[in-house]
N, CA, C and O atoms as CSV, one atom per row, in Angstrom:
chain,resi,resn,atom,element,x,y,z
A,1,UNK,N,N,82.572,-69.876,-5.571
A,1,UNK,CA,C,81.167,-69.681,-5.290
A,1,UNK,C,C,80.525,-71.042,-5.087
A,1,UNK,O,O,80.391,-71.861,-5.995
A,2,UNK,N,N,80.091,-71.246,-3.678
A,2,UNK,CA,C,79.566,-72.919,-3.505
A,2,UNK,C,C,77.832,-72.727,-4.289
A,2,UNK,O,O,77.116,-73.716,-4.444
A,3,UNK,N,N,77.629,-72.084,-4.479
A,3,UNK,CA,C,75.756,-72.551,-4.814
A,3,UNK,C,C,76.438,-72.186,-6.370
A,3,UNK,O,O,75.476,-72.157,-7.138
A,4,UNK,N,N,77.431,-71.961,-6.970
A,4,UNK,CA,C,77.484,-71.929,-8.700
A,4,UNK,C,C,78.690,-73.467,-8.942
A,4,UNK,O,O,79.362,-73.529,-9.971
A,5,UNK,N,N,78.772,-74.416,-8.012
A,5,UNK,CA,C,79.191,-75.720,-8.400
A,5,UNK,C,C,80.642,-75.131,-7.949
A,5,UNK,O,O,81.462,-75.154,-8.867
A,6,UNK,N,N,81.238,-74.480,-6.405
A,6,UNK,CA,C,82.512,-74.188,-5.953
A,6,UNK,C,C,83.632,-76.243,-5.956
A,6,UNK,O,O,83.385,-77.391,-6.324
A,7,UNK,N,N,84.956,-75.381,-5.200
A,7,UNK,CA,C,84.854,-76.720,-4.965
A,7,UNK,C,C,84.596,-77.695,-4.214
A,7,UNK,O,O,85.053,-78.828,-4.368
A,8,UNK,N,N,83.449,-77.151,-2.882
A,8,UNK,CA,C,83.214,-78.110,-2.328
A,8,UNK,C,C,81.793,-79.241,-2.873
A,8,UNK,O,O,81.389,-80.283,-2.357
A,9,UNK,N,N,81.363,-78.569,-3.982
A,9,UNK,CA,C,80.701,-79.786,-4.593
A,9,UNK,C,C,81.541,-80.214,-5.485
A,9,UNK,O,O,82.610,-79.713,-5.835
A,10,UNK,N,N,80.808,-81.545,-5.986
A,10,UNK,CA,C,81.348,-82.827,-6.754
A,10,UNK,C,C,80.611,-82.443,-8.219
A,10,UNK,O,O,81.434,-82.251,-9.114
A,11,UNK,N,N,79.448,-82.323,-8.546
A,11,UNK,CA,C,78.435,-81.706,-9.391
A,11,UNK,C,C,79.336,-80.334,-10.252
A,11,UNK,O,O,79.952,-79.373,-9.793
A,12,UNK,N,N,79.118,-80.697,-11.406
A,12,UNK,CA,C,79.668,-79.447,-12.369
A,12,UNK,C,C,78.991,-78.167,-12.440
A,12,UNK,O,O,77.959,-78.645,-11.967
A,13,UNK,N,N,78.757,-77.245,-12.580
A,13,UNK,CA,C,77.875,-76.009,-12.929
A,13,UNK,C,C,77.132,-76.643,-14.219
A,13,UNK,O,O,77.779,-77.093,-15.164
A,14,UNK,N,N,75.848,-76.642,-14.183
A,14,UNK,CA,C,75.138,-76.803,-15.383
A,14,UNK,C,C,75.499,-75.933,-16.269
A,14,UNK,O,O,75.896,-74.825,-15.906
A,15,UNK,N,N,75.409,-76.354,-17.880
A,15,UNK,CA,C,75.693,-75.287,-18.821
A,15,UNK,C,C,74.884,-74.331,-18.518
A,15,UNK,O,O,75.427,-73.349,-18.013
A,16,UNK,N,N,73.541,-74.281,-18.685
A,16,UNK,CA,C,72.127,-73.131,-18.662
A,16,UNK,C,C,72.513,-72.256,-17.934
A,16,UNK,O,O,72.296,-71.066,-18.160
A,17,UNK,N,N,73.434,-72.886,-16.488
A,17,UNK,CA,C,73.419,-71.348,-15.310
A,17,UNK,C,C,74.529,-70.649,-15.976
A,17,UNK,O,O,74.486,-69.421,-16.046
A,18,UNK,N,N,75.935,-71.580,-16.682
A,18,UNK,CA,C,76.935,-70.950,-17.057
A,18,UNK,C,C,76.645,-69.613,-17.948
A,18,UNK,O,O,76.840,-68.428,-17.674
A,19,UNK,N,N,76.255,-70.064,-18.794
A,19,UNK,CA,C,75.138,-69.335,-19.850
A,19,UNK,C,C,74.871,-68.176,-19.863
A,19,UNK,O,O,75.382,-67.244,-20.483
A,20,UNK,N,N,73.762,-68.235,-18.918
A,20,UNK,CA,C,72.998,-67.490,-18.227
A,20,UNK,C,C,73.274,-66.320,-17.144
A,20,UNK,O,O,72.498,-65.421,-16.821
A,21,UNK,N,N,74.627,-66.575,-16.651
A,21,UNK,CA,C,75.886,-65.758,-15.785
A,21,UNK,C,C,76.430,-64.805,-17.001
A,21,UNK,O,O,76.181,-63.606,-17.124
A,22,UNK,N,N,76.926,-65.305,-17.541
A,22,UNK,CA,C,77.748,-65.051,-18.763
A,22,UNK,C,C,76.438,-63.696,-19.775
A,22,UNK,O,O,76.718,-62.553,-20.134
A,23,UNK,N,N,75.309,-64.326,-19.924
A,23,UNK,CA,C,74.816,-62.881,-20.733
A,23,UNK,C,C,74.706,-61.924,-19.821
A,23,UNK,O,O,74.908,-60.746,-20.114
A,24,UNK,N,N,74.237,-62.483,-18.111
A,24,UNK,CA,C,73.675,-61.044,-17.338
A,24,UNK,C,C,75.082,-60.346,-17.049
A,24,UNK,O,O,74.970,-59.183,-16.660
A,25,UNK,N,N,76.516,-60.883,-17.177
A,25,UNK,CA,C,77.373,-60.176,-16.720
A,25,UNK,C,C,77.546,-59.000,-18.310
A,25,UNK,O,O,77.961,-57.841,-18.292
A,26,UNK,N,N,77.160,-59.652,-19.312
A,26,UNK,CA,C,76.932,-58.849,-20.192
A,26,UNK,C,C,76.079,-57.639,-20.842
A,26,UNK,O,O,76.414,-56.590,-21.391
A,27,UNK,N,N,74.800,-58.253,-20.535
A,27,UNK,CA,C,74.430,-56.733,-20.527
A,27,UNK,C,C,74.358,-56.087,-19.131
A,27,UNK,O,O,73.543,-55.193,-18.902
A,28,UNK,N,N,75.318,-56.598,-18.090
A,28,UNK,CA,C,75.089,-55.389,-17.226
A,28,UNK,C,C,76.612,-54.599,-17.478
A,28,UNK,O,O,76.907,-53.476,-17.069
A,29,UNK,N,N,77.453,-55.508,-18.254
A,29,UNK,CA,C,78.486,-54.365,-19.126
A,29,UNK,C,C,78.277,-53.434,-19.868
A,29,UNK,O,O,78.891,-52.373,-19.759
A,30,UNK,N,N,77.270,-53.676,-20.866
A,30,UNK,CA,C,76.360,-53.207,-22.000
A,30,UNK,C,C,75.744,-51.866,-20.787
A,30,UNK,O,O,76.330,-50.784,-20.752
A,31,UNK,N,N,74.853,-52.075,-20.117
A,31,UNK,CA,C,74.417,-51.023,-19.901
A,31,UNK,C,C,74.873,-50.375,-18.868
A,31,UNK,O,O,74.153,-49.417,-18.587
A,32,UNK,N,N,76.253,-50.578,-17.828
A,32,UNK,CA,C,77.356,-49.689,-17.556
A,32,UNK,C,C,77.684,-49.192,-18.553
A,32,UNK,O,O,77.545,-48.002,-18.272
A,33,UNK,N,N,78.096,-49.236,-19.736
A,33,UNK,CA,C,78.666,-48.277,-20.555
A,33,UNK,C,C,77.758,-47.429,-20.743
A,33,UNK,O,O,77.821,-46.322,-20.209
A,34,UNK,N,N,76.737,-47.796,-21.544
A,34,UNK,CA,C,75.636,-47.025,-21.815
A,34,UNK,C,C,75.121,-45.447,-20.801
A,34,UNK,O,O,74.688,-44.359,-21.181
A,35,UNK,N,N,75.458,-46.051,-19.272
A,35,UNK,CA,C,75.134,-44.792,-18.244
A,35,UNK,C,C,76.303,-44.409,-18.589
A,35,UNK,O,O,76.091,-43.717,-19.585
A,36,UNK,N,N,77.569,-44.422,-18.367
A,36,UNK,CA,C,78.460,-43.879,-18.428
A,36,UNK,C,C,78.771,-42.953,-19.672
A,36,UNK,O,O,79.177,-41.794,-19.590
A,37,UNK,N,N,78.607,-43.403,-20.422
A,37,UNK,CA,C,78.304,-41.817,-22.107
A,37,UNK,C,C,77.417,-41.637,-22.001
A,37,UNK,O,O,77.275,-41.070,-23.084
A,38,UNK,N,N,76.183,-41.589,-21.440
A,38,UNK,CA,C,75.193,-40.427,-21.046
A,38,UNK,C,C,75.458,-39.475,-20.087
A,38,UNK,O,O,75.081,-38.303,-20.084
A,39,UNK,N,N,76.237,-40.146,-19.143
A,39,UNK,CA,C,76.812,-38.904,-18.083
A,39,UNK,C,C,77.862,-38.057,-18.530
A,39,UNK,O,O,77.997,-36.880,-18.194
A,40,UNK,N,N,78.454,-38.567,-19.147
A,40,UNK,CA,C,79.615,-37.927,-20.060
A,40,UNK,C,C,79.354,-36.687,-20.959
A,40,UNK,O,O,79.843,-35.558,-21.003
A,41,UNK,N,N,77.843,-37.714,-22.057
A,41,UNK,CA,C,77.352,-36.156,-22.739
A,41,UNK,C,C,76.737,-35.345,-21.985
A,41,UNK,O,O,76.624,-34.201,-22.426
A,42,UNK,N,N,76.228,-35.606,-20.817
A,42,UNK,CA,C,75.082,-34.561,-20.568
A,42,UNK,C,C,76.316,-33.630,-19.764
A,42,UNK,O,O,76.182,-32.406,-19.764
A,43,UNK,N,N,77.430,-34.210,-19.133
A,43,UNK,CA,C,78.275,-33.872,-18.873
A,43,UNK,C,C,78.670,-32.217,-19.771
A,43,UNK,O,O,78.455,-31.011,-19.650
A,44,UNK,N,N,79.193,-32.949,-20.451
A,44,UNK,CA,C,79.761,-32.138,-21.950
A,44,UNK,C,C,78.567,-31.263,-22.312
A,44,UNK,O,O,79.005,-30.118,-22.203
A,45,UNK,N,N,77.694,-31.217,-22.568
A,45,UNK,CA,C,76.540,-30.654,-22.850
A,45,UNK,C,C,76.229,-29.176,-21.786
A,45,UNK,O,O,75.845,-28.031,-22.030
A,46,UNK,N,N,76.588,-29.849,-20.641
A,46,UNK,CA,C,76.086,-28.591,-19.509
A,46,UNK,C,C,77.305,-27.617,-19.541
A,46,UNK,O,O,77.046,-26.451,-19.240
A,47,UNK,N,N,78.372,-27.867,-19.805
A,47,UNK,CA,C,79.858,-27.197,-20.054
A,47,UNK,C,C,79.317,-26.179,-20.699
A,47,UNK,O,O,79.059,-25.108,-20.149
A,48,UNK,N,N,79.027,-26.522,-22.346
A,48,UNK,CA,C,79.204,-26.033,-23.734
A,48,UNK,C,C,77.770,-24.844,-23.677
A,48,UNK,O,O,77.621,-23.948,-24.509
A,49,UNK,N,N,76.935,-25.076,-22.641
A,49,UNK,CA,C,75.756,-24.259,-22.221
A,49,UNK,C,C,76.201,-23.420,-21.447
A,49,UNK,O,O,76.025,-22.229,-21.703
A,50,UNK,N,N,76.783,-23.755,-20.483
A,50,UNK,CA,C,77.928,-22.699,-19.023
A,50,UNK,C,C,78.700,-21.706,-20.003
A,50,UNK,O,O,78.398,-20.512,-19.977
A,51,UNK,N,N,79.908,-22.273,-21.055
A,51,UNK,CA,C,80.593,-21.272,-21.757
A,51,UNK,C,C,79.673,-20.475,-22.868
A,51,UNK,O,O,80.070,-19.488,-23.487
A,52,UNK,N,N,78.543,-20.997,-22.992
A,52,UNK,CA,C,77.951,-19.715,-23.501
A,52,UNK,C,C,77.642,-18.665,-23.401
A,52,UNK,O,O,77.937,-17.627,-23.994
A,53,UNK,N,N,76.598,-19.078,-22.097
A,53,UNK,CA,C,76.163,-18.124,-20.798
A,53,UNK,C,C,76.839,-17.118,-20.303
A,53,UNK,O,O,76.294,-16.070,-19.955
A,54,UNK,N,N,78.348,-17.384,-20.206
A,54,UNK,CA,C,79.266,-16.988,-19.344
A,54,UNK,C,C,80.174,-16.010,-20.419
A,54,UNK,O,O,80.747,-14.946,-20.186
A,55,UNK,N,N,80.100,-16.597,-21.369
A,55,UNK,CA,C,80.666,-15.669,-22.532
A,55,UNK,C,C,80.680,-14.607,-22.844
A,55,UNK,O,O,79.523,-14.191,-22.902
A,56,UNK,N,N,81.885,-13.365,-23.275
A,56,UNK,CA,C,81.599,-11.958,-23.627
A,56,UNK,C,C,81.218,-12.038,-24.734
A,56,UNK,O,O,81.447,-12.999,-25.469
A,57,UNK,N,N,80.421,-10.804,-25.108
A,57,UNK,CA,C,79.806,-10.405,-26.099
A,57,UNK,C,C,78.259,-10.968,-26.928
A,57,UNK,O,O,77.785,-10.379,-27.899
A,58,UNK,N,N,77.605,-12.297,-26.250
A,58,UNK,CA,C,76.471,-12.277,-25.723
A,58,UNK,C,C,76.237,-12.838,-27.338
A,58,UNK,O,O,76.966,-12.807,-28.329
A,59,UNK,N,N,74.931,-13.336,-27.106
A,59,UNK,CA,C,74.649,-14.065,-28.520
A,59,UNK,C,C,73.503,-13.592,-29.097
A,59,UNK,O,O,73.015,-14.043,-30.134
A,60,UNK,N,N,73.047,-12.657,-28.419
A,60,UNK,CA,C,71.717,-11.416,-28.645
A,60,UNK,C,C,72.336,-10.053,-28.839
A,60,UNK,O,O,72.717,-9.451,-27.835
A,61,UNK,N,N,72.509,-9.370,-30.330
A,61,UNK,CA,C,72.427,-8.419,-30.612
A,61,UNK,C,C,71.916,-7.249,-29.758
A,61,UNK,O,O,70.688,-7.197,-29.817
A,62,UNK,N,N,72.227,-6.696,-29.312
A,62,UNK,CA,C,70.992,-5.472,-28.886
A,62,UNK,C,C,70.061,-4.717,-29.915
A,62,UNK,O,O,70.717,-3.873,-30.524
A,63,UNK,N,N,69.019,-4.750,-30.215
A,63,UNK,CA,C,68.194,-4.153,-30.896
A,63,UNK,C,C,68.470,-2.466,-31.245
A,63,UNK,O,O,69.168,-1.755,-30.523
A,64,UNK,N,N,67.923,-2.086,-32.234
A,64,UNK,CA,C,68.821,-0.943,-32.364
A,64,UNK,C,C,67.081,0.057,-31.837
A,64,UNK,O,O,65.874,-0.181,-31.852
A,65,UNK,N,N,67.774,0.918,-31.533
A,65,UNK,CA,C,66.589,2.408,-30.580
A,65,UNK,C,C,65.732,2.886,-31.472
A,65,UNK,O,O,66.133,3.291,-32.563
A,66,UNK,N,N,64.616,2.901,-31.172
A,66,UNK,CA,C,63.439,3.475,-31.986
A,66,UNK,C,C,63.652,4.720,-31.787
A,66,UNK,O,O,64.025,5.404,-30.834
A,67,UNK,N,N,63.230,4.971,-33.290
A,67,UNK,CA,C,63.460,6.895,-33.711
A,67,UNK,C,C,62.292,7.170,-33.252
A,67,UNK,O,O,61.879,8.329,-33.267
């Protein structure tokens, strides 16, 4: 990378930019993960709602007949 001190400059990468590369590659790790187990649960979540739905024998009683 020539504008982060490649090798066609002579000039080192300042620490500050090194730094500074180094946390944003971090929290943009940090918050790739973060989307990624939210998609996962909501994932998982819409399943466990589908096999309910979809399920025999229903999760509502039928009310019993007025005499």
């Amino acid at each position: 990378m020539p504008w982060l001190g490649g090798a066609d400059r002579a000039e080192p990468v300042p620490r500050g930019v090194e730094f500074t590369m180094k946390k944003l590659l971090l929290v943009a790790a940090a918050v790739g993960g973060f989307l990624a187990f939210r998609k996962k649960a909501a994932a998982s979540q819409e399943a466990d709602l589908w096999h309910e739905a979809t399920s025999t024998g229903g999760s509502r009683p039928t009310p019993p007949a007025p005499r």
